[in-house]
C-alpha positions in Angstrom: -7.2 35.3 -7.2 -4.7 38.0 -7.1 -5.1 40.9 -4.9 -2.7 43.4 -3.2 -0.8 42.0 0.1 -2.1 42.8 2.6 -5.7 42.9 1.4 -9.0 44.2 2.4 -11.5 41.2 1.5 -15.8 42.6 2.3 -17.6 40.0 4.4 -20.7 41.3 1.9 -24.0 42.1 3.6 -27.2 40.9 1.6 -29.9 43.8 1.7 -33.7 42.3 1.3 -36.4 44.2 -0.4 -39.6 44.6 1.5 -41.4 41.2 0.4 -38.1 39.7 1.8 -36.4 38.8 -1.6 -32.7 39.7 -2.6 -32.9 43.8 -3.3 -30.4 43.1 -6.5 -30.5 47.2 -7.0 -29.7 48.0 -3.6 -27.1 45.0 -3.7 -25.4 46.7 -6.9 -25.3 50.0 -5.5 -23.7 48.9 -2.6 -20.5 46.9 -4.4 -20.4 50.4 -6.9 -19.8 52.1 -3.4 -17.2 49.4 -2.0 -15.1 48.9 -5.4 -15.1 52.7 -5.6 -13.9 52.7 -1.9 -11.0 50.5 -2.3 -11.9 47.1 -1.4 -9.9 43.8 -3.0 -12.6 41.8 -3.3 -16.1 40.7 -2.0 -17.2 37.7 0.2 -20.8 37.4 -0.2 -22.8 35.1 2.0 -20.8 34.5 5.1 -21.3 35.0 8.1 -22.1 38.6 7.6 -24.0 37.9 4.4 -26.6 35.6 6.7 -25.6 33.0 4.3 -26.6 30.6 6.6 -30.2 31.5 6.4 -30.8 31.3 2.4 -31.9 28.5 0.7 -29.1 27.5 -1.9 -30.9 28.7 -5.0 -30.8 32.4 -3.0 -27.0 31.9 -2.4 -26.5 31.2 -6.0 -28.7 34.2 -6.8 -26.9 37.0 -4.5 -23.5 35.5 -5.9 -25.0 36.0 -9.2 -25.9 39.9 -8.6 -23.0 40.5 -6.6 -20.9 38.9 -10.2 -22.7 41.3 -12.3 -22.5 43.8 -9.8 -18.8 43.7 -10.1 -18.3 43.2 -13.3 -14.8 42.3 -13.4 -13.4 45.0 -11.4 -12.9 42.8 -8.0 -12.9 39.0 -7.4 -15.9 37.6 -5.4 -15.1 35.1 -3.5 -18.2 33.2 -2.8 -18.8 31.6 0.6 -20.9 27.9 -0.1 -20.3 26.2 3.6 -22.6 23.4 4.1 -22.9 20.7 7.6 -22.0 18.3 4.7 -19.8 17.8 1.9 -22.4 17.3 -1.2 -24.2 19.9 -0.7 -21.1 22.3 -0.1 -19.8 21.0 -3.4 -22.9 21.2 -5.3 -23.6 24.8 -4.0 -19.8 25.7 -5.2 -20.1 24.2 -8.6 -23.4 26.3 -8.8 -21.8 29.7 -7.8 -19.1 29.1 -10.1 -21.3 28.8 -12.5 -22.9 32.4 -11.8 -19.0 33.8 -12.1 -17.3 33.4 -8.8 -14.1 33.5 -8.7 -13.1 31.4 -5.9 -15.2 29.7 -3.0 -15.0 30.0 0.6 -16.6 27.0 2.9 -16.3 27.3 6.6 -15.1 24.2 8.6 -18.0 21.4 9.2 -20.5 22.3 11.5 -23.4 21.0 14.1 -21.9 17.4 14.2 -17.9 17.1 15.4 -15.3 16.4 13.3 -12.2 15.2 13.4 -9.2 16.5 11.8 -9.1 13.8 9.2 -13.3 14.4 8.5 -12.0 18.0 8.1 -9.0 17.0 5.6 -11.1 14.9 3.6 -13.9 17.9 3.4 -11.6 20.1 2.5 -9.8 17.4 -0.1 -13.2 17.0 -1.6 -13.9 20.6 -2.5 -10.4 20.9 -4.4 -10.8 18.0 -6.2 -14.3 18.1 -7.3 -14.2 21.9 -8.5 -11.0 21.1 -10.4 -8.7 24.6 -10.3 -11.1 26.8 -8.8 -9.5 28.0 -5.6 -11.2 26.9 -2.1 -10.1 28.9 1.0 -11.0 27.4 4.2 -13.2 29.3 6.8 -12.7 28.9 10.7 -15.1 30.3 13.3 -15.1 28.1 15.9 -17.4 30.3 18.5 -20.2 29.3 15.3 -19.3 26.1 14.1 -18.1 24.1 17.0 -15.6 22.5 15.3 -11.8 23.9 15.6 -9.3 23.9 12.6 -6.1 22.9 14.4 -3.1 24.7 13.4 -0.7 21.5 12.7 -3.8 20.4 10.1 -3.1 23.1 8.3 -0.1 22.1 6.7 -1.8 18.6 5.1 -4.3 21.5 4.2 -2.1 22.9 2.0 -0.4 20.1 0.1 -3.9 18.8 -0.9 -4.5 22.4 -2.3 -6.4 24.8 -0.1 -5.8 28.3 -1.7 -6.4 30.5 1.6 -7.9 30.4 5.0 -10.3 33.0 6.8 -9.1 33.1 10.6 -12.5 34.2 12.6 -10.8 32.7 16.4 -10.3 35.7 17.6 -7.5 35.0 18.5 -4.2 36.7 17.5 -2.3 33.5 19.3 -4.1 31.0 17.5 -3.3 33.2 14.1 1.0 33.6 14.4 0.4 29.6 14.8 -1.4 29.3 11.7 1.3 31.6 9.7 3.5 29.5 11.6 2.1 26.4 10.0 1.5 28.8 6.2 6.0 29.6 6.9 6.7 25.7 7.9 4.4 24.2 4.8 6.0 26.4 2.6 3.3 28.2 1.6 4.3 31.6 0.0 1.1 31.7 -2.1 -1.4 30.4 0.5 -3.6 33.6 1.1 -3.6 33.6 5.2 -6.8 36.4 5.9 -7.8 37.5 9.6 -11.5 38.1 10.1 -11.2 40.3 13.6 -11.0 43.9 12.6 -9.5 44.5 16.1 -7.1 42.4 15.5 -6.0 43.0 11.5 -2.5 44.8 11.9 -1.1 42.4 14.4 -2.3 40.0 12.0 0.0 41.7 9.0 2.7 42.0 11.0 2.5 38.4 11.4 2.7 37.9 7.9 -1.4 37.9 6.8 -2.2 38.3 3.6 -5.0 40.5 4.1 -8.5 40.3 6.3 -12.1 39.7 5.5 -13.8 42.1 7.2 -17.4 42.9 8.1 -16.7 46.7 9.1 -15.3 47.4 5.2 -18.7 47.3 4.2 -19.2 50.7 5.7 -15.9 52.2 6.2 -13.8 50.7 3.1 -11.6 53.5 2.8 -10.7 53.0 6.6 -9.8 49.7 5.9 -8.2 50.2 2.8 -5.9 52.6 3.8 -4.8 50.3 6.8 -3.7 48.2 4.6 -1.6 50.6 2.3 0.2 52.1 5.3 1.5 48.9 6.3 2.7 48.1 2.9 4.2 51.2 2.9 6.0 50.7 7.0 3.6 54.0 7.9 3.7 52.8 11.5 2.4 55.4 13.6 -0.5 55.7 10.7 -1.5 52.2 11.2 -1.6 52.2 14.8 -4.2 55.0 14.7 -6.2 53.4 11.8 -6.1 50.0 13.9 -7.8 52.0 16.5 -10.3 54.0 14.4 -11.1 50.8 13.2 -11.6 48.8 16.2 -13.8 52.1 17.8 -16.0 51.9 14.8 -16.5 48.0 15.5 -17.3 48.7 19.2 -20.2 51.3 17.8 -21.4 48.9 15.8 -21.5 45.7 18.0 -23.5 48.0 20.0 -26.5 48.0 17.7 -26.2 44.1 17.0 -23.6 43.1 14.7 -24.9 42.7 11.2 -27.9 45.0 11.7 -25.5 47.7 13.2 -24.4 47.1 9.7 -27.1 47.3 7.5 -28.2 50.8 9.3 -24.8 52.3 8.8 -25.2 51.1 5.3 -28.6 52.8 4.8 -27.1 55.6 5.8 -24.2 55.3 3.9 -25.7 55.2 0.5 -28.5 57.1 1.1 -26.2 59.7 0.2 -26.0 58.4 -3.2 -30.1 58.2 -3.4 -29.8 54.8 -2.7 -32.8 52.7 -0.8 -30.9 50.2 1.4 -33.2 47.8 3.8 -32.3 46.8 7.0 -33.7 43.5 7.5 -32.6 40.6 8.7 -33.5 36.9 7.6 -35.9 35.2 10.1 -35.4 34.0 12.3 -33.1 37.4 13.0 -35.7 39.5 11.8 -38.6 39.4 9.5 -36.9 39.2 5.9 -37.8 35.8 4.6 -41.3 34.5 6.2 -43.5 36.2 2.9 -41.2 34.4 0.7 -41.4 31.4 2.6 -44.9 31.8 3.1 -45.2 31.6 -0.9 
């Protein structure tokens, strides 16, 4: 993918219709707004994107819309993580197949793994998707397992395009550019996922962040990014804080369904219906079509 450094990646949300399905209309109107905002590219079913809850033909389906829905005009950068390494790989080779761009898999969870369980989960996504670039995902708070930063490197060399740094820590992140600067990685995309935390993560050499709060307030993110590129620092330091008040408001209201409300509200501006829903068990988006 190529994008602008730094970069403002949208951790996508996934709006349901009111029988619980993927609301593709909504979904469309929603990437108009955040292409038109600014954003680099789009994430779809992360974290954010309750990825976790859909069945993998409903992944492949939201990457699909969210494809069409973009058109061309942004990569989307599909997240596929899986406990295990088939079915992360099959679920990659399916959303590449509905036009993604790259894939996204977040370190193995529920069972531990080791670093070299890691490497070769990692090793098997590059190889079996053969030039589609894999970006690594790390949330240990969710996942339980930790990508250690001298790993990295090995990372790297087997071809890992990127990495998504959700620690929360900006200590853990200058080790991992460390390890990106030592593994001579000029072309490894390094992204932080904190939006408290995104310009002490370009100073530190990030090439952009993956950010929940852009699905809201893209512009705010955006133009973060342009005045570091452009060494505005008293501008950044007061977007940095904009940005991380607006995350406090929201993480107020519960994270992703802070989200989706401010969404609503966002495009209903536009005339645009946006539900608020969360999967079950979050909320009650999902038991009708389970039900059927």
């Amino acid at each position: 993918m190529e994008l602008n450094r730094p970069s403002v990646i949208v951790a996508l949300l996934t709006p349901f219709d009111d029988s619980g399905d993927l609301d593709e209309a909504a979904l469309g109107a929603h990437v108009d707004y955040l292409v038109d905002g600014g954003a680099d590219a789009l994430m779809p079913c992360g974290t954010t994107g309750e990825g976790a809850l859909l069945a993998d033909v409903e992944v492949a389906e939201t990457v699909r819309a969210t494809c069409a829905a973009a058109g061309g005009r942004v990569p989307v950068l599909a997240h596929v993580g899986r406990p295990g390494t088939g079915p992360t790989l099959a679920l990659a080779r399916q959303v590449v197949e509905q036009g993604a761009d790259a894939v996204s898999a977040v370190v193995p969870y529920y069972y531990p793994a080791d670093d070299d369980q890691i490497r070769a989960h990692y090793a098997a996504l590059v190889e079996g998707l053969e030039g589609t670039p894999v970006y690594g995902y790390t949330i240990p708070e969710r996942t339980g397992n930790e990508l250690n930063p001298a790993l990295l490197g090995a990372l790297i060399a087997d071809g890992l395009a990127g990495l998504k740094d959700s620690t929360k820590s900006i200590e853990r992140h200058r080790e991992y550019a460390a390890a990106v600067r030592e593994a001579g990685g000029g072309g490894f995309d390094l992204f932080m996922g904190s939006a408290s935390l995104v310009l002490e993560a370009f100073r530190a050499g990030a090439a952009g962040a993956v950010l929940a709060i852009a699905n809201v307030w893209p512009e705010l993110c955006v133009e973060l990014a342009r005045a570091q590129r452009e060494d505005r620092e008293d501008d950044a330091e007061r977007l940095q804080q904009e940005l991380a008040a607006v995350e406090a408001d929201v993480h107020r209201d519960g994270a992703i369904r802070g989200l989706k409300r401010r969404t609503r509200e966002r495009l209903r501006e536009h005339g645009v219906s946006y539900g608020v829903e969360l999967r079950a068990p979050l909320g009650r988006a999902g038991r009708a079509v389970a039900q059927r």
